[in-house]
C-alpha positions as CSV (number, residue, x, y, z in Angstrom):
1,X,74.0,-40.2,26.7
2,X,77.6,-39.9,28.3
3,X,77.7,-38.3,31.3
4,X,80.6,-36.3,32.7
5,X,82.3,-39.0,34.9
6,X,82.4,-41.2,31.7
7,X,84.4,-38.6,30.4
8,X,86.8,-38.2,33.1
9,X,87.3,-41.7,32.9
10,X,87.6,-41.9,28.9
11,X,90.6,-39.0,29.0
12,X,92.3,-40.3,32.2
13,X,91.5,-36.5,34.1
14,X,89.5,-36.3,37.3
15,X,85.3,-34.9,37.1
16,X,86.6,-31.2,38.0
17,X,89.1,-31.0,35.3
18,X,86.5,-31.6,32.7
19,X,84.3,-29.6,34.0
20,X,86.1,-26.7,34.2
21,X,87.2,-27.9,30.4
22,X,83.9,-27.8,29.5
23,X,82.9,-24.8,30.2
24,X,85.7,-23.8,28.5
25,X,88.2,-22.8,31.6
26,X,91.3,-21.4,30.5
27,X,92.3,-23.2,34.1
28,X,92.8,-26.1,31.7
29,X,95.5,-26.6,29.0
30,X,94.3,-25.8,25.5
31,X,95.1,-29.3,24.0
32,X,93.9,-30.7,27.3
33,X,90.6,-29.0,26.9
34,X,90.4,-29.5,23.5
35,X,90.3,-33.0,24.0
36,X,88.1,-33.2,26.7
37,X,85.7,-31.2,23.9
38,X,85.8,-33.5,21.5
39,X,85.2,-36.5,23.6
40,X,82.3,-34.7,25.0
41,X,81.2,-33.9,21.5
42,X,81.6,-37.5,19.7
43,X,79.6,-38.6,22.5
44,X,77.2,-36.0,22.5
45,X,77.5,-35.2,26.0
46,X,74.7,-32.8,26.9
47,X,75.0,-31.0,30.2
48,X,73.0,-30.4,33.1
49,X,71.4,-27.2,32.7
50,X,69.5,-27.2,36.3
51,X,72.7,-28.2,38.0
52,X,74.4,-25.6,36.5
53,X,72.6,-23.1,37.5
54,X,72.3,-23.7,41.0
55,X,76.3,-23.4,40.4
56,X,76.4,-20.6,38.8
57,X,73.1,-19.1,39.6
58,X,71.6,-18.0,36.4
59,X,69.5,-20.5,34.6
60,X,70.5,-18.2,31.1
61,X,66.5,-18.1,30.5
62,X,64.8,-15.4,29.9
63,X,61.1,-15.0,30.4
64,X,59.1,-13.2,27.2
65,X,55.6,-12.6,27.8
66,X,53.3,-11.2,25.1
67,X,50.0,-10.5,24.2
68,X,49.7,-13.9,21.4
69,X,51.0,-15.5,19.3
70,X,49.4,-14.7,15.9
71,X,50.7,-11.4,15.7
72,X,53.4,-10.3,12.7
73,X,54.1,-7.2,15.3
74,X,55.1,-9.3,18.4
75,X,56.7,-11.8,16.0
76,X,59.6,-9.5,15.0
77,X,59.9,-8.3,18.3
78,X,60.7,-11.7,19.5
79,X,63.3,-12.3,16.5
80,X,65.2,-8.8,17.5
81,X,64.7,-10.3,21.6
82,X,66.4,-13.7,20.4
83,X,69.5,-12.1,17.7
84,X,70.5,-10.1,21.3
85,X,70.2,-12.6,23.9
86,X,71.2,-16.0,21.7
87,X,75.6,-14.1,21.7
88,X,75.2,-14.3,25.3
89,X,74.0,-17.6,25.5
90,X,70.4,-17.4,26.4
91,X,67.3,-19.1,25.7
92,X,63.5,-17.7,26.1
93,X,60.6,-19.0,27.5
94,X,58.1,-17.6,25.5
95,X,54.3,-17.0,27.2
96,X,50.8,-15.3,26.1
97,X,48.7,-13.0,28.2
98,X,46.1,-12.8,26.3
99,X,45.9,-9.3,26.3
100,X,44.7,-9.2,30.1
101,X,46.3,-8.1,33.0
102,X,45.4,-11.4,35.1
103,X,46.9,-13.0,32.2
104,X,50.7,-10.8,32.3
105,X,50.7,-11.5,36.2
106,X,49.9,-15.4,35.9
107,X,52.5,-15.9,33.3
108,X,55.1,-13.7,35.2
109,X,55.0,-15.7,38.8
110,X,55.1,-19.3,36.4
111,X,58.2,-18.1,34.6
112,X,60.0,-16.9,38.1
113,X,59.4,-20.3,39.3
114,X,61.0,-21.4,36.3
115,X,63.8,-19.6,37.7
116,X,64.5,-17.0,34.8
117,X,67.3,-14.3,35.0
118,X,65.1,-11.9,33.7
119,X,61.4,-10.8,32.0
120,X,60.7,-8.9,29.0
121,X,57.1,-8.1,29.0
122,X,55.0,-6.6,26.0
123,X,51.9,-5.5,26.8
124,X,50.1,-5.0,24.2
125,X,49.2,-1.3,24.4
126,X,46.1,-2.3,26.8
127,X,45.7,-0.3,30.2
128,X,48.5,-2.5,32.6
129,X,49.9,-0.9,35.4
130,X,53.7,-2.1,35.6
131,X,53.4,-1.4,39.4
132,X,51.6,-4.8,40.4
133,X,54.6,-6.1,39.6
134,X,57.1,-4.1,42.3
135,X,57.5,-7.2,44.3
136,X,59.9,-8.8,42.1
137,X,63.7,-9.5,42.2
138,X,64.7,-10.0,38.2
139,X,65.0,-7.3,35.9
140,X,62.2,-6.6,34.2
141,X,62.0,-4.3,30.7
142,X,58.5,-3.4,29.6
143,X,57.2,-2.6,26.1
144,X,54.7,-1.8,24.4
145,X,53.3,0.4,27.4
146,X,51.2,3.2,25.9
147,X,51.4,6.5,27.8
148,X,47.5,6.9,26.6
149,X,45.9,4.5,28.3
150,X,48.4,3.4,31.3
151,X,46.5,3.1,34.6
152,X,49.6,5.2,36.8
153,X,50.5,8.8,35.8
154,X,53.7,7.8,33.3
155,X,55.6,10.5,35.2
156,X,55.1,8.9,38.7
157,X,56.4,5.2,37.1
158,X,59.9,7.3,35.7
159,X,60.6,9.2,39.0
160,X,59.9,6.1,41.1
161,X,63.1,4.3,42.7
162,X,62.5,1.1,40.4
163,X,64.8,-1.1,38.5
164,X,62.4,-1.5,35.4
165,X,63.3,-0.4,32.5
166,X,60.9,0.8,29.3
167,X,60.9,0.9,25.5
168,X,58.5,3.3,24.2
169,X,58.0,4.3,20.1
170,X,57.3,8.2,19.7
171,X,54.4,8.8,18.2
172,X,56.4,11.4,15.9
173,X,54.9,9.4,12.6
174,X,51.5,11.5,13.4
175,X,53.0,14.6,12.3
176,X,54.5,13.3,9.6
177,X,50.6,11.4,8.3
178,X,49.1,14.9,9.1
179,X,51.1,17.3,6.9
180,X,51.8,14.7,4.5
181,X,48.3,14.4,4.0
182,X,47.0,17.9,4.2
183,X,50.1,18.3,1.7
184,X,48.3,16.4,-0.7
185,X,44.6,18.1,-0.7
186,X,43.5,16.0,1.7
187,X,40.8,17.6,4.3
188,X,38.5,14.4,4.6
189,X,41.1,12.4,6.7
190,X,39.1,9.6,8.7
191,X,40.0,6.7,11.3
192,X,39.8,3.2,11.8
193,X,41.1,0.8,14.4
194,X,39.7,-2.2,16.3
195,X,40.0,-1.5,20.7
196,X,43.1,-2.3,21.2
197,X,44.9,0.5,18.6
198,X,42.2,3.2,19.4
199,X,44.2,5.3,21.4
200,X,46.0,6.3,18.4
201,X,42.7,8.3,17.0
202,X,44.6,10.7,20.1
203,X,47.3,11.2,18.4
204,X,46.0,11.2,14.9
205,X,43.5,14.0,16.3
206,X,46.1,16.0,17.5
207,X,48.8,16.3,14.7
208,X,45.6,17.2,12.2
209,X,44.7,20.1,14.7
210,X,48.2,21.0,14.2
211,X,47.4,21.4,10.3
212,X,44.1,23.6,10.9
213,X,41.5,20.8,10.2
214,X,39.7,19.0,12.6
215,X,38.7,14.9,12.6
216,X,35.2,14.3,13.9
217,X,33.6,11.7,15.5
218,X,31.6,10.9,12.4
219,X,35.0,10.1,10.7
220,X,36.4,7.9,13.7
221,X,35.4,3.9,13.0
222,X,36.1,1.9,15.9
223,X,35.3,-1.8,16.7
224,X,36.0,-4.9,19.0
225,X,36.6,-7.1,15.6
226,X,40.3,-7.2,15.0
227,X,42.4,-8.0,11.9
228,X,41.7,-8.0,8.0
229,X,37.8,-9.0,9.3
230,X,37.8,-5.1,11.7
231,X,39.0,-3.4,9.3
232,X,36.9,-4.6,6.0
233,X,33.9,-3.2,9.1
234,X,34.9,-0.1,9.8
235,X,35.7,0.7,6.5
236,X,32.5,-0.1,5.7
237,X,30.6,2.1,8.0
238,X,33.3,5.2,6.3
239,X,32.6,4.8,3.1
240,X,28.3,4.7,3.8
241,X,28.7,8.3,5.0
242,X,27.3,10.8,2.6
243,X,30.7,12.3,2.3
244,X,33.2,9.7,3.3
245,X,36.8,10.9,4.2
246,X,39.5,11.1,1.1
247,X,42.1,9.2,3.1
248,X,42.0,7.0,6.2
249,X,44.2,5.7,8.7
250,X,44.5,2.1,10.1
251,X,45.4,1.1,13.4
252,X,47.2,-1.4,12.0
253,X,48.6,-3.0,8.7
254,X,45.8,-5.6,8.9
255,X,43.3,-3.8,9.5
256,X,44.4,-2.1,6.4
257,X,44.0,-4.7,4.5
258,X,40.3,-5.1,5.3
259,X,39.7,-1.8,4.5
260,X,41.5,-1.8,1.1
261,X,38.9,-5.0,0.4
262,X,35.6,-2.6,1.5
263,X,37.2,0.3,-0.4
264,X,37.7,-1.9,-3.8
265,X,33.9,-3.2,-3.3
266,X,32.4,0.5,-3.3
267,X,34.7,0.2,-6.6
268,X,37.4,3.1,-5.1
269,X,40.9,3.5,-7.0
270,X,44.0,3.7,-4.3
271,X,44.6,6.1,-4.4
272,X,42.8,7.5,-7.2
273,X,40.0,7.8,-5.3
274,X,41.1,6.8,-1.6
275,X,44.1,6.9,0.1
276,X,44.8,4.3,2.9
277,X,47.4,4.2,5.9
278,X,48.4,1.1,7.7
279,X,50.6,1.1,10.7
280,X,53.6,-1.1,11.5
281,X,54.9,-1.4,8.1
282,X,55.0,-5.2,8.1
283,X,56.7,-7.1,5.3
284,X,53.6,-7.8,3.6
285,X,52.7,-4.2,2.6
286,X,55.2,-4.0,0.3
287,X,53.8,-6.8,-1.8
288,X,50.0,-5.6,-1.9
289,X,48.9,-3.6,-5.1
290,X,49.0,-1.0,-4.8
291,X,51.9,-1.3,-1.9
292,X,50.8,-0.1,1.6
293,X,51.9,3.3,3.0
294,X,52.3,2.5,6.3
295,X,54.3,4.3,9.8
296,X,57.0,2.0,10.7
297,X,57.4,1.3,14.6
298,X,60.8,-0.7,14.0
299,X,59.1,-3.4,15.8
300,X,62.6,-5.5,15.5
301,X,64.4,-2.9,16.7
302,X,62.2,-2.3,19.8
303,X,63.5,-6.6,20.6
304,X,66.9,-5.7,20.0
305,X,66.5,-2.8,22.6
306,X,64.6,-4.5,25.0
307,X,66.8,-7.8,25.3
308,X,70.0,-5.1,25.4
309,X,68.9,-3.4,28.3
310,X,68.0,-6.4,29.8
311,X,71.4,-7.6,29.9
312,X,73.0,-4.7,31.4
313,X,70.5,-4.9,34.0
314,X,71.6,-8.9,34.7
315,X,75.2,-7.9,34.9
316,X,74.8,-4.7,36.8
317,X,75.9,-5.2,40.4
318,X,72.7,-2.4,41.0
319,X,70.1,-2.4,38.7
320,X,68.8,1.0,37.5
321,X,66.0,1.8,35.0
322,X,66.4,2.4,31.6
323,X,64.0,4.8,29.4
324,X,64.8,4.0,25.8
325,X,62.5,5.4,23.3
326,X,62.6,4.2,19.4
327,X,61.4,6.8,16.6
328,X,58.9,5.9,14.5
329,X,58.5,7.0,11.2
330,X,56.2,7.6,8.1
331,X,56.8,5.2,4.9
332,X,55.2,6.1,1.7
333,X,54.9,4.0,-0.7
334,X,51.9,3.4,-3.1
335,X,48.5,3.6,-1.5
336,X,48.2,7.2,-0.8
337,X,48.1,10.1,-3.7
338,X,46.8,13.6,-4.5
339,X,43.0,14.2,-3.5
340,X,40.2,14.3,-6.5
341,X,40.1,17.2,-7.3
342,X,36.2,16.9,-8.0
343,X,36.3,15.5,-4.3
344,X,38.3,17.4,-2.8
């Protein structure tokens, strides 16, 4: 590999010429440059990130810390992170938590020593309390953090003097499920979720108060399995009930998927017989039959604005924290229906 003297020496010009040619100086003459480019590039000259950087002071990494690795949801968040950060010329270091708190701190004081110009850290939805982080010195842009089940009062984290900024998703797509559904005869409406996507049995409970109706425990299937697996479980336990609910809601698209499994077994028509919910609107949905109705969180979106307002607060001279909240929204497509009449 050619290093940068060689190429002084190759185009007759001294070591600070190309370098300032290199990183594209318009110090340098354009032919002169030019040349100096495509030496470097017929050579495949590679440069020396760690030197730069204690040059220029930024490494152009950027930590990324999620919850794991498996995930759809955390997937499309990293490809809206890396379509914002890759026209400014960053990389990620990419690092699970595991869904544990010990797990988000570990990760975080690795990637500092690793020297990143900033962290974008999605929690998960699990109780984490951004403040036993206060002692750091990059910008930091959480998401993922569910008002629900934060550990500090969400007011106290806004009106604190901190640089952090958050992306939150409304939780507006609970309204829209609740009249949607009582708009269809529904009055049976049940709940399933594994732990970690429980907390939105509070907001499911709420919008159908809002309608008149009520969702009782009874109706509310929660469980530590996750996935197709949870939901195929806690479907199960719904449908045994001598009156099962008419339509239910899963925490998630794949724990949809279980229950659409249990729900064919019991030999139930969706949505002829039972209409089913997912949420996240992953691609997948769409090719399931029948197709999945499913609230859409704009998971890429929520990257896009994370890794955004992580630049500004890189280039800001003082950093300030941003509150950016993404709307979420109610897809319908064809796994809910009208309620049996006979059922109803």
């Amino acid at each position: 590999m050619i290093t940068m003297k060689e190429i002084a020496k190759i185009t007759g010009h001294n070591a600070s010429t190309v370098s300032r040619a290199l990183n594209n100086s318009n110090l340098v003459k354009k032919e002169t440059r030019l040349l100096i480019q495509e030496v470097a590039k017929s050579h495949n000259y590679l440069p020396d990130i760690q030197a730069r950087s204690l040059i220029m002071g930024k490494s152009k990494l950027i930590g990324v810390i999620i919850p794991e690795l498996v995930s759809n949801y955390f997937a499309d968040i990293i490809s809206g992170i890396e379509s914002v950060l890759a026209t400014e010329g960053y990389s990620i270091l990419i690092a699970k938590s595991g869904f544990e708190e010990e797990g988000i701190i570990e990760n975080f004081n690795t990637l500092i020593s690793r020297r990143v110009d900033g962290m974008i850290i999605e929690s998960g939805a699990f109780a984490f309390d951004p403040f036993v982080l206060s002692h750091h010195n990059v910008p930091i842009v959480y998401t993922g953090v569910n008002r629900d089940v934060i550990k500090q009062d969400m007011d106290a984290i806004l009106s604190a003097d901190t640089s952090d900024s958050y992306i939150f998703t409304d939780n507006n797509a609970f309204d829209d499920i609740a009249e949607y559904l009582t708009g269809l005869g529904h009055r049976r409406i049940g709940f399933l979720s594994d732990n970690l996507t429980s907390h939105r049995l509070k907001s499911l409970r709420r919008s159908i108060s809002m309608q008149g109706l009520d969702l009782p425990d009874h109706y509310a299937a929660v469980g530590a399995e996750r996935y197709e697996r949870g939901g195929y479980l806690q479907m199960q336990k719904l449908l045994s009930l001598k009156q099962p609910p008419t339509a239910v809601m899963a925490g998630t698209d794949n724990l949809a998927i279980g229950a659409v499994r249990a729900a064919k077994e019991h030999d139930l028509r969706i949505p002829e017989d039972i209409s089913i919910i997912g949420y996240d609107n992953l691609t997948f949905g769409d090719y399931l039959y029948p197709s999945l109705t499913s609230v859409d969180q704009f998971t890429r979106r929520i990257g896009e604005a994370a890794a955004e307002s992580l630049l500004r607060g890189i280039h800001a001279e003082k950093r300030n924290g941003e509150i950016h909240v993404i709307s979420t929204g109610l897809v319908v497509k064809e796994s809910t229906g009208p309620v049996r009449k006979a059922g109803g």
